[in-house]
DRENROMI-98303 format. One record per residue: residue in one letter; x, y, z of N, C-alpha, C, O in turn. Coordinates in steps of 0.05 Angstrom, whole numbers, padded with zeros to 5 digits, always signed. Layout:
residues N
AXYZXYZXYZXYZ
...
//
This chain:
residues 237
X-00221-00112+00486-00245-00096+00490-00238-00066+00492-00249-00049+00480
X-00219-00062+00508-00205-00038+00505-00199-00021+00472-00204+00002+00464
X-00188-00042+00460-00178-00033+00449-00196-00019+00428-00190+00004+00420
X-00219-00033+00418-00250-00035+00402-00264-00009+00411-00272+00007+00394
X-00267-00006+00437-00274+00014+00450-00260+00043+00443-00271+00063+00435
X-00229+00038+00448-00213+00061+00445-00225+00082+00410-00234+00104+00407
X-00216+00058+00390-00217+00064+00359-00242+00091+00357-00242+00115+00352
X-00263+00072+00364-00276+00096+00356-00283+00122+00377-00291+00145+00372
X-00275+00110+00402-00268+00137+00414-00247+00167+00401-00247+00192+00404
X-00232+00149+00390-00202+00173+00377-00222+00184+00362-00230+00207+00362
X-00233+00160+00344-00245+00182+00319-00266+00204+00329-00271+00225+00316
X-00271+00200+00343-00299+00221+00360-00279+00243+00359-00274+00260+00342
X-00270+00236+00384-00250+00274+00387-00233+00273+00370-00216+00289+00378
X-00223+00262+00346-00209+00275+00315-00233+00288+00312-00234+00312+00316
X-00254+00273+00303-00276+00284+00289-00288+00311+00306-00299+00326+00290
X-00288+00318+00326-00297+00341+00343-00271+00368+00335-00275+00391+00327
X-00244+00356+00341-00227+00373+00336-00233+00390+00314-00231+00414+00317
X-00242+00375+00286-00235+00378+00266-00259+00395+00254-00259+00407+00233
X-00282+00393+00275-00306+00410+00274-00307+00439+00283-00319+00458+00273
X-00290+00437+00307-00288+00456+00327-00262+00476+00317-00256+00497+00329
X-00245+00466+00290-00227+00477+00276-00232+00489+00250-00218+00501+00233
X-00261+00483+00251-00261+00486+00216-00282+00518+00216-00286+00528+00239
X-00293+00532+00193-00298+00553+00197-00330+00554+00175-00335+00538+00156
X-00343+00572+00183-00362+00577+00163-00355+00598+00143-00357+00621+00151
X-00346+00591+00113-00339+00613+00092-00365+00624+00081-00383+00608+00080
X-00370+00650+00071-00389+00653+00059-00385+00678+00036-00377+00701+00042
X-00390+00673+00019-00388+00697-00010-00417+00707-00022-00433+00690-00031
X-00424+00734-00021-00446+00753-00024-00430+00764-00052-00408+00773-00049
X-00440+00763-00074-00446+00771-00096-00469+00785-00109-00488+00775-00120
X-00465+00810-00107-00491+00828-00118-00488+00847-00144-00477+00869-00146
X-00500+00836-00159-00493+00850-00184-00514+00859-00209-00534+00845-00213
X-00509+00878-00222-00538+00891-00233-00518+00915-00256-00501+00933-00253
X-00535+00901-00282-00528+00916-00304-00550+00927-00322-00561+00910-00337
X-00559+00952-00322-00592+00957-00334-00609+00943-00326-00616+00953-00304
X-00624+00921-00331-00638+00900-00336-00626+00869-00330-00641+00850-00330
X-00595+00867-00325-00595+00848-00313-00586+00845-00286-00563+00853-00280
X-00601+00833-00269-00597+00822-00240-00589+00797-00236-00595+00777-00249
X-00569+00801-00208-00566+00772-00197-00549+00777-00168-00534+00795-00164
X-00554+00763-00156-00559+00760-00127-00549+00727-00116-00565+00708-00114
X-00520+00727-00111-00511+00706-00099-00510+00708-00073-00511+00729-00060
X-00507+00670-00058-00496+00677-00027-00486+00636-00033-00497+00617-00046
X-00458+00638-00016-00443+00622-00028-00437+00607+00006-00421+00621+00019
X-00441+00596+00014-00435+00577+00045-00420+00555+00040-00427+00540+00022
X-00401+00553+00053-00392+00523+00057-00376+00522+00088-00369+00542+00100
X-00371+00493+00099-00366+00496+00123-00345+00468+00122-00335+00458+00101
X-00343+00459+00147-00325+00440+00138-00304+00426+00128-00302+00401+00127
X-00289+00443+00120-00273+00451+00095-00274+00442+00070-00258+00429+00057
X-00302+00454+00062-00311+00448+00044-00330+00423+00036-00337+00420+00012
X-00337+00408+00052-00344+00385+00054-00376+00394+00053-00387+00383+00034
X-00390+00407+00064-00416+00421+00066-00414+00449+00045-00398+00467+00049
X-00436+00448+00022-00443+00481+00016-00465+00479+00002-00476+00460-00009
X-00471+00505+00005-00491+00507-00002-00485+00533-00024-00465+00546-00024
X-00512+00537-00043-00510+00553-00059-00535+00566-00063-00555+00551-00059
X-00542+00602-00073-00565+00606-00064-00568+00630-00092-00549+00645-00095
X-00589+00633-00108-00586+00648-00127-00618+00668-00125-00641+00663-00118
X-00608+00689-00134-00630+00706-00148-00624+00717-00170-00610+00738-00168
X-00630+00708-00192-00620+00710-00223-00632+00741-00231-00622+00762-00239
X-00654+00734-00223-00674+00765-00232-00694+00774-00210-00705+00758-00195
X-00699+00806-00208-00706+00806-00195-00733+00835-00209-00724+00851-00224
X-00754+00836-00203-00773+00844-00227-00796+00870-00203-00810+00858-00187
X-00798+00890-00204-00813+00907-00187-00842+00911-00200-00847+00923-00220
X-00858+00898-00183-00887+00897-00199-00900+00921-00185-00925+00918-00189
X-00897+00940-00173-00912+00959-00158-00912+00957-00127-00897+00940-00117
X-00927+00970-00109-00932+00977-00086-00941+00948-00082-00923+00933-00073
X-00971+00934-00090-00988+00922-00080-00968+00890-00086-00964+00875-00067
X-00957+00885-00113-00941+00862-00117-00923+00856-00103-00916+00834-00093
X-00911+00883-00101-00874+00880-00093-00851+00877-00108-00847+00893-00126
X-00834+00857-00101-00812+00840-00122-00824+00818-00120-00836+00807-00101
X-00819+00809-00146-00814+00772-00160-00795+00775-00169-00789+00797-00179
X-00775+00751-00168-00748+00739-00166-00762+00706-00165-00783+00697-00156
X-00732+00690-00184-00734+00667-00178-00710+00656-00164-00686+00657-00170
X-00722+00645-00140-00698+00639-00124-00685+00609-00130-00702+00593-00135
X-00667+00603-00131-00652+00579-00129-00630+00574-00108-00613+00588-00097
X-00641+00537-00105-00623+00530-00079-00603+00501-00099-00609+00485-00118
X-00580+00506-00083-00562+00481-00097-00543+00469-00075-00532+00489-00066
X-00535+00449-00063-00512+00457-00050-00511+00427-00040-00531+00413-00040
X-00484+00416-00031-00485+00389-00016-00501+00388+00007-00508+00365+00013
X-00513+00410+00024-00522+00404+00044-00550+00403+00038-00566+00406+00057
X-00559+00400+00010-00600+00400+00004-00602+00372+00007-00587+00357+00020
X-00625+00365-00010-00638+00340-00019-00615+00331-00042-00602+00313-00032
X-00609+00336-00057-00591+00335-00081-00604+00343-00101-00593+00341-00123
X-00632+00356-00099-00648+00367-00120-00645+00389-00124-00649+00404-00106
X-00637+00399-00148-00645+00430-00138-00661+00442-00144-00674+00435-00164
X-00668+00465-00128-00695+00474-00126-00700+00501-00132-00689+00519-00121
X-00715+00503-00148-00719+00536-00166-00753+00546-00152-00771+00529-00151
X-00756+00571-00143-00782+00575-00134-00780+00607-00140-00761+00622-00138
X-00808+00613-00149-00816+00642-00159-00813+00650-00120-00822+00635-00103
X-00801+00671-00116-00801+00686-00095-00819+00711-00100-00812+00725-00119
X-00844+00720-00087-00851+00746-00076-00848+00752-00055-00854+00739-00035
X-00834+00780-00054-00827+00800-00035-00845+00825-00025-00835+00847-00026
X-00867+00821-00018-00895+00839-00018-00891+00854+00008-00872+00854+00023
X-00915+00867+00009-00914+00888+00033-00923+00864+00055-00919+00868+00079
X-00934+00845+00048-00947+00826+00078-00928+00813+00082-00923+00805+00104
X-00909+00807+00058-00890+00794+00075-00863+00803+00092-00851+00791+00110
X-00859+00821+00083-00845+00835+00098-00854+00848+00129-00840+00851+00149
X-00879+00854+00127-00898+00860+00160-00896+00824+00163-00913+00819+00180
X-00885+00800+00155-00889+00774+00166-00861+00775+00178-00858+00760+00197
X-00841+00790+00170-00815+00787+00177-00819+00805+00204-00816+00796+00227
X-00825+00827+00199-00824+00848+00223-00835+00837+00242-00825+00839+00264
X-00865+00818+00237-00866+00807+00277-00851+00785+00278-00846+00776+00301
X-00843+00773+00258-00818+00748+00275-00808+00760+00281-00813+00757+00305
X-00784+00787+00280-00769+00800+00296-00779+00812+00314-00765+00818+00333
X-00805+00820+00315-00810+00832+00348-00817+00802+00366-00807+00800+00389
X-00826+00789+00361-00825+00756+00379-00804+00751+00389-00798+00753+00413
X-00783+00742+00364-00760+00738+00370-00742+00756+00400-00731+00747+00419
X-00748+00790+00390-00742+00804+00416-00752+00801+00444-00741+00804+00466
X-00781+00792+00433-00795+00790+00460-00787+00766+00478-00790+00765+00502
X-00773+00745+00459-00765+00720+00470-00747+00716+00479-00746+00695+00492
X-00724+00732+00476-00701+00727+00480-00695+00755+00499-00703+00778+00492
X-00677+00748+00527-00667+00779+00537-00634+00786+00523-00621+00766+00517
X-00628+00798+00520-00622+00820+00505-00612+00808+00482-00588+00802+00481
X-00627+00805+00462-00622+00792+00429-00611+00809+00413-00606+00797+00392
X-00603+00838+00411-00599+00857+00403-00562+00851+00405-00544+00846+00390
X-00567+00855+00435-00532+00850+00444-00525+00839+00437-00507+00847+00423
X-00529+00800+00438-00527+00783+00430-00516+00786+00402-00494+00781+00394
X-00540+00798+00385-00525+00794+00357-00507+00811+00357-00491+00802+00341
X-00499+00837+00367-00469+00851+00356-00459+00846+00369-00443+00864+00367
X-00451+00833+00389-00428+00813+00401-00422+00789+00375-00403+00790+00359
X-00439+00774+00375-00438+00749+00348-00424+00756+00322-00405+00746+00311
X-00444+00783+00312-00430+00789+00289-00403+00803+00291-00390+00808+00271
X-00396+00808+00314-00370+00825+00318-00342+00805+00311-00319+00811+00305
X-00357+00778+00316-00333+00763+00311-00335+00745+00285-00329+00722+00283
X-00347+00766+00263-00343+00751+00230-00322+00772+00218-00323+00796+00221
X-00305+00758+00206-00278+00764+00197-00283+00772+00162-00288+00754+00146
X-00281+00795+00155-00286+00803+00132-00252+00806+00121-00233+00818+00132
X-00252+00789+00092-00230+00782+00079-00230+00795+00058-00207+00799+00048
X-00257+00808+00040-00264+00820+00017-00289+00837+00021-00309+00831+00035
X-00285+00864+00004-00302+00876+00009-00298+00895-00014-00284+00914-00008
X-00311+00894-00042-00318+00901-00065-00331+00921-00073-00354+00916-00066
X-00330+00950-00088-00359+00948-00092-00348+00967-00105-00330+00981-00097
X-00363+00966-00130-00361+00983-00153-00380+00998-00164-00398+00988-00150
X-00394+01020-00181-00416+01029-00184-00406+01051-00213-00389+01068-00212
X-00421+01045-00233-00418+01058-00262-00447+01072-00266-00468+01059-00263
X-00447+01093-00271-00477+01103-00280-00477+01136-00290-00463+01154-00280
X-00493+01139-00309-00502+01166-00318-00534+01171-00311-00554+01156-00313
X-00532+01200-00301-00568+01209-00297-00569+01221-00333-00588+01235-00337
X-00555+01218-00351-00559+01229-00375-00549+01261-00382-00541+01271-00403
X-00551+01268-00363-00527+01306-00362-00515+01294-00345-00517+01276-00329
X-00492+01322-00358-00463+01312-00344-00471+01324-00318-00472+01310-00298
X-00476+01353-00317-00474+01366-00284-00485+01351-00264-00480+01351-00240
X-00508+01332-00282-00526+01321-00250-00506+01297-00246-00499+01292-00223
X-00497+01284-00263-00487+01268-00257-00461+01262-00242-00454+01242-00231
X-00447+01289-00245-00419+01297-00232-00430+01301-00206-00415+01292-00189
X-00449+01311-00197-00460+01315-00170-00472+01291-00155-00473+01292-00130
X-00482+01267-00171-00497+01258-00161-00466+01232-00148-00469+01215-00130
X-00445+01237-00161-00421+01214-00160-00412+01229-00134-00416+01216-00114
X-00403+01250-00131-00398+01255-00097-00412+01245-00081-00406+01227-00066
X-00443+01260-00084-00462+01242-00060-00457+01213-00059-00444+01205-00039
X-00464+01196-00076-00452+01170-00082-00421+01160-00065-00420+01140-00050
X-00398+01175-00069-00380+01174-00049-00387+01171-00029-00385+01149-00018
X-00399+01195-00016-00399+01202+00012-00416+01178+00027-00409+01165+00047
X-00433+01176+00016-00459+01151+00011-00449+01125+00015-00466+01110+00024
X-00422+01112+00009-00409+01091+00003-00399+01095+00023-00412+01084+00041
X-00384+01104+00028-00358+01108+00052-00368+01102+00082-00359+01088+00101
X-00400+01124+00078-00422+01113+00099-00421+01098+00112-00416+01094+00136
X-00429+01085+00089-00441+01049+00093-00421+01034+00099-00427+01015+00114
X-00397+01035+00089-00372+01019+00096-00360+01021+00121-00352+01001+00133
X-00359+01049+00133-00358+01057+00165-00371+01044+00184-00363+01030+00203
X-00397+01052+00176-00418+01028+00199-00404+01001+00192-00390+00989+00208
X-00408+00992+00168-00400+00959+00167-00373+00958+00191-00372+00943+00210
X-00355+00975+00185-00322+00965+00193-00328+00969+00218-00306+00963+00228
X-00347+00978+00242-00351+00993+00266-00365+00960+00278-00368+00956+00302
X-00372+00938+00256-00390+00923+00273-00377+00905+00266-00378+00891+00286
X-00360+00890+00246-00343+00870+00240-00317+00871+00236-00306+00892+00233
X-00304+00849+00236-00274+00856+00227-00267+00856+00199-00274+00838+00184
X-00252+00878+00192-00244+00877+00161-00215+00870+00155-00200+00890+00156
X-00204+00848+00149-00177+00838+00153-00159+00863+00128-00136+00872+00128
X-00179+00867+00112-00167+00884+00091-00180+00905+00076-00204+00903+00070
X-00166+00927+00070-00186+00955+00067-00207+00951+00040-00201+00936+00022
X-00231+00964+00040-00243+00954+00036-00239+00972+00001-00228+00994+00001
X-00249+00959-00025-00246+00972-00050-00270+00981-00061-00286+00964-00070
X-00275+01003-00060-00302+01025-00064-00289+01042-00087-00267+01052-00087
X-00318+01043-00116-00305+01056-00133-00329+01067-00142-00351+01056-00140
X-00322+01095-00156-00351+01106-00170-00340+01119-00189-00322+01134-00185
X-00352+01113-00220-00352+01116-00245-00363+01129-00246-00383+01122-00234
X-00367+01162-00256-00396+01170-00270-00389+01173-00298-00369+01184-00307
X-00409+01162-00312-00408+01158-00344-00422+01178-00355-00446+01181-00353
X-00402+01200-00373-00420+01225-00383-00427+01207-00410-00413+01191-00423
X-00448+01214-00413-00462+01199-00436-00501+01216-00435-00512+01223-00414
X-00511+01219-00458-00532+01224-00457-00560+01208-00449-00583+01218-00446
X-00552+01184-00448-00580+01166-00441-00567+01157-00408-00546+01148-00399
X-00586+01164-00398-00591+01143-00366-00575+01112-00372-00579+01100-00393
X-00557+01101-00347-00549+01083-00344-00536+01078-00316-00521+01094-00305
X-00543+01050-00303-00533+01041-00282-00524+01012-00277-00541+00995-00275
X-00495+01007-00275-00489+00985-00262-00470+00980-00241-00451+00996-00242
X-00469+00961-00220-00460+00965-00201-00460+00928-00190-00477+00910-00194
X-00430+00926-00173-00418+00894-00165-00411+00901-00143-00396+00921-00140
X-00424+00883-00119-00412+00885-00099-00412+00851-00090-00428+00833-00094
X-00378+00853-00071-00370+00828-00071-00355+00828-00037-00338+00843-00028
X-00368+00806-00024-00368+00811+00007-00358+00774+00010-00369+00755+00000
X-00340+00774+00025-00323+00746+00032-00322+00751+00056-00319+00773+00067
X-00326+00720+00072-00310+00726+00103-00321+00701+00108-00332+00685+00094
X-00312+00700+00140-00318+00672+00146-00325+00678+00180-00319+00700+00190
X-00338+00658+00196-00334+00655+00231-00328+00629+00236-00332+00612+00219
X-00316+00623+00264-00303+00593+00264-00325+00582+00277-00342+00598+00287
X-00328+00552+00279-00348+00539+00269-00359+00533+00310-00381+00529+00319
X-00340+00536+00318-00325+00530+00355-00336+00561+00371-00342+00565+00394
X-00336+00579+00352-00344+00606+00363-00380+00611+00356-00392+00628+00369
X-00391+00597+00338-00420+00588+00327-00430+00582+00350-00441+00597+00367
X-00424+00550+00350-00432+00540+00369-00436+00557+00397-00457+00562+00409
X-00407+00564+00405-00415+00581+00428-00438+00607+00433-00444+00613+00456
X-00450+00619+00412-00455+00641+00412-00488+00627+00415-00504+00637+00429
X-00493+00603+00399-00516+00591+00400-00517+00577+00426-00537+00565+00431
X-00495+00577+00445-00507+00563+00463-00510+00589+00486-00517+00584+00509
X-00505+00614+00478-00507+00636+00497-00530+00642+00490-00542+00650+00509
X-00547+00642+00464-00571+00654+00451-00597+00628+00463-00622+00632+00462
X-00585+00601+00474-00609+00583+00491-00609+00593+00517-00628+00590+00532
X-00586+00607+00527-00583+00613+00557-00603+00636+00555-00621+00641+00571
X-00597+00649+00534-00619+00685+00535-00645+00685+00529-00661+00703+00532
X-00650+00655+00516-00678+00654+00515-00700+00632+00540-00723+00624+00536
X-00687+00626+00560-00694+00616+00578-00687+00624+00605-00688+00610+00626
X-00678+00661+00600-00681+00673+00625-00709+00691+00630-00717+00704+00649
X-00724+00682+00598-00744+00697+00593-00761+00680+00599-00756+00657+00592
X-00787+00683+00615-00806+00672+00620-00826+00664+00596-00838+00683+00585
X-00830+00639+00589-00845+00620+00574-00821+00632+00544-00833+00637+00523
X-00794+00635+00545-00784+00638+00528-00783+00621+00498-00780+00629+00475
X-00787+00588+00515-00780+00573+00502-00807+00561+00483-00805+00545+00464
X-00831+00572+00492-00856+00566+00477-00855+00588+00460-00868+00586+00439
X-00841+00610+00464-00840+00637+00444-00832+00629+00423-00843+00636+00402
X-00809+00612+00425-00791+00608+00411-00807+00582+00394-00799+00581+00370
X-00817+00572+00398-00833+00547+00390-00857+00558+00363-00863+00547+00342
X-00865+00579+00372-00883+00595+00363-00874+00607+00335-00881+00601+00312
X-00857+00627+00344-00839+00636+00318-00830+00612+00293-00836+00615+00269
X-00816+00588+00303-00806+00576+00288-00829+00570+00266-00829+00575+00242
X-00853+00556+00283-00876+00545+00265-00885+00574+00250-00886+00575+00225
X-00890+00593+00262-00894+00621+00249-00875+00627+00214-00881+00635+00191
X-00848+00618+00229-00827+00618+00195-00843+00596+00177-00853+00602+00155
X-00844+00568+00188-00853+00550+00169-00878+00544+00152-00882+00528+00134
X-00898+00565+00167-00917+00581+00152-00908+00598+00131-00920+00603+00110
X-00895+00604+00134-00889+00635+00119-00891+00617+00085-00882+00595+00081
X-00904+00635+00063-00904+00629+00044-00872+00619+00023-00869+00639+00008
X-00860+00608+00019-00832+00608+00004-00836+00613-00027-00816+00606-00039
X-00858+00625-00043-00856+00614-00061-00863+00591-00078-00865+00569-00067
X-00868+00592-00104-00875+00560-00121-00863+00559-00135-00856+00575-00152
X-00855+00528-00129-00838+00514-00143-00838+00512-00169-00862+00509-00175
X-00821+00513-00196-00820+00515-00220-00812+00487-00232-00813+00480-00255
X-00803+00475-00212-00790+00445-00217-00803+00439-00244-00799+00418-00256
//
C-alpha cells in the first residue's frame, strides 16, 4: 500500500519540480514594409510542451470613426486545436473599453502599478532588434529626420532597459534611403522569457493586493465579465 501510494506521490513533486523549473519564452515580431504588415507574438512554456501562436498579418487604418482592422489569428497547442482567424477592430470605443478595465483594475487592486514594475522587472530580455529603412523623398529632410529617429530609438530602449533585464545590448539601426519617392520599412524583434516559479509567485502577491482592498474581489469579478463582453471580433472560419 505504501508502495502504490508512494509512485504517484514522486510523480507529483517530479511533476511540480519540473513546473516550478521551467520558464515562460516569448518572441514579439513586428514588421512592416510599405504596404505590408505583420505582427507576431510567439509563447511557449513548459519546455515547450505548451504554445501558443498569435498573428496580425495586416493591419488597415479606416479613419478616426473606424480605427484599425486587422485579421487576427490564434494557433498554438494550448487552443481548441482549431485555428482561429477573426477580423479585429481597434476603434475609439474600444480602446475607452480598455481604459476603464484599467482604471477598475486600479481601483481593485492596492498598489497594481508597483506590483507590475516589480513583476516586469524580473523578465529577462535575450533579444532586442530593431531596424528602420525609410526616405521622406529629399535627401535634407530625410538626413534630419534619421537623427531624430536615433535619438527617438535610443529613447525608447533606455526606458525599456530601466524596467527589465537586458542579458545583451540591444541592436538599433537607422537607414535613411536617399531616393526620390517616400518609403518606409522597419523589424523589430524582442525575445525573453520569466520563470514559471516566479509567475506564480507574483500572481499570488497580485490575490494578496486585491483583497486588502475592500469588495476587491467583486471588482475583480466585474472586470473579468466586463473583458468577456468586450467585442473580439468575427470569425472568418
Amino acid at each position: 500500500m505504501t508502495l502504490w501510494l508512494g509512485i504517484p506521490l514522486g510523480l507529483l513533486v517530479v511533476a511540480m519540480i519540473l513546473l516550478l523549473s521551467s520558464s515562460i519564452d516569448f518572441r514579439i515580431r513586428c514588421y512592416k514594409h510599405d504596404k505590408n504588415d505583420l505582427l507576431e507574438l510567439d509563447v511557449k512554456t513548459l519546455f515547450g510542451l505548451i504554445k501558443l501562436h498569435y498573428e496580425l498579418p495586416r493591419l488597415v487604418f479606416k479613419g478616426l470613426e473606424q480605427g484599425v482592422i486587422g485579421k487576427f489569428k490564434e494557433t498554438g497547442t494550448a487552443t481548441t486545436g482549431v485555428d482561429t482567424v477573426k477580423e479585429e477592430h481597434f476603434d475609439k470605443e474600444r480602446v475607452e473599453h480598455w481604459r476603464e478595465n484599467i482604471q477598475l483594475a486600479v481601483r481593485s487592486t492596492r498598489g497594481l502599478k508597483k506590483w507590475f514594475k516589480e513583476t516586469v522587472s524580473h523578465v529577462k530580455i535575450s533579444k532586442l532588434d530593431w531596424s528602420t529603412d525609410f526616405s521622406l523623398g529629399d535627401a535634407a529632410d530625410t538626413a534630419i529626420a534619421s537623427g531624430v529617429a536615433w535619438g527617438l530609438k535610443w529613447s525608447i530602449v533606455g526606458f525599456i532597459s530601466q524596467r527589465v533585464k537586458l542579458k545583451h545590448n540591444p541592436r538599433v539601426f537607422v537607414k535613411p534611403v536617399f531616393q526620390d519617392e517616400p518609403s518606409f520599412s522597419m523589424e523589430l524583434v524582442c525575445e525573453g522569457k520569466m520563470s514559471v516559479s516566479y509567475t506564480l509567485y507574483a500572481l499570488l502577491r497580485l490575490l494578496l493586493r486585491v483583497l486588502r482592498v475592500s469588495g476587491g474581489i467583486g471588482k475583480w469579478r466585474k472586470l473579468l465579465k466586463r473583458m468577456r463582453r468586450e467585442p473580439h471580433g468575427q470569425s472568418l472560419e
